[in-house]
C-alpha positions in Angstrom: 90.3 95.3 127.9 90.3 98.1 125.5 90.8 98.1 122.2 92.1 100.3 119.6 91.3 100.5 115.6 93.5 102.2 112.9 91.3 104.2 110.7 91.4 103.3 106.8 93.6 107.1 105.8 96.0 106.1 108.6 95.5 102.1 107.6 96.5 103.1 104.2 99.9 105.7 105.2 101.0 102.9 107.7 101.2 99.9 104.5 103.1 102.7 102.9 105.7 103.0 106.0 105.7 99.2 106.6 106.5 99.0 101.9 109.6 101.3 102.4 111.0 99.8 105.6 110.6 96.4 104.2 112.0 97.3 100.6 115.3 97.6 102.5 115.4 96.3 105.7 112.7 93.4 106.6 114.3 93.7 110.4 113.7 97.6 110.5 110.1 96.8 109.2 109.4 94.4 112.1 111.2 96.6 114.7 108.6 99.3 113.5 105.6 97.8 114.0 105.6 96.0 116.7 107.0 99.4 118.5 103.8 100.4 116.6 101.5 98.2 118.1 103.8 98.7 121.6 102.8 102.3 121.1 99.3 102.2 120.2 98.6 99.5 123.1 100.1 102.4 125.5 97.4 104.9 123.9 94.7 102.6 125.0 95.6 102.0 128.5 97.1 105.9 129.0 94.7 107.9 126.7 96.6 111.7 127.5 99.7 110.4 127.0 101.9 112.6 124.2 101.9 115.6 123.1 98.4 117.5 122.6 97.9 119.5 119.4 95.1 121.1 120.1 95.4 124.2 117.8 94.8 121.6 114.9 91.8 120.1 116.8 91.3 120.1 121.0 91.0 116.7 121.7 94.5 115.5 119.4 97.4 113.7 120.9 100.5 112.1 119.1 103.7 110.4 120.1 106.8 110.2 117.9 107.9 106.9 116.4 111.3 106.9 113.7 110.7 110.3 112.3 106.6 109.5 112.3 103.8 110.8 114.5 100.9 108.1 115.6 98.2 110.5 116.6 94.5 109.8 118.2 91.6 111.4 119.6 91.4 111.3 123.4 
């Protein structure tokens, strides 16, 4: 089974997210990551999934989640 890690800069903007959505709604917070995690787990079993961005760099993919973008390298 594959795997996926979170890189420290995203590790870091992602306890950020997970402080504000918490701060005011501890439901919203959960909801968020664990459609995180849903999201990410997708990544890893469908790597070209999402939209490409490849005029920032050619191998870059990200999906939206609440007004955020998860993105990875495929």
């Amino acid at each position: 089974m594959m795997q996926y890690f979170i890189a420290k800069e995203a590790s870091q903007d992602l306890e950020e997210i997970l402080d504000y959505f918490l701060a005011r709604n501890v439901n919203a917070g959960e909801r968020f990551i664990r459609e995180f995690n849903r999201k990410c787990q997708n990544v890893v079993q469908f790597p070209n999934i999402g939209r490409s961005y490849a005029k920032f760099d050619p191998r870059l993919r990200g999906i939206p989640l609440d007004g955020y973008i998860i993105f990875w390298h495929c």
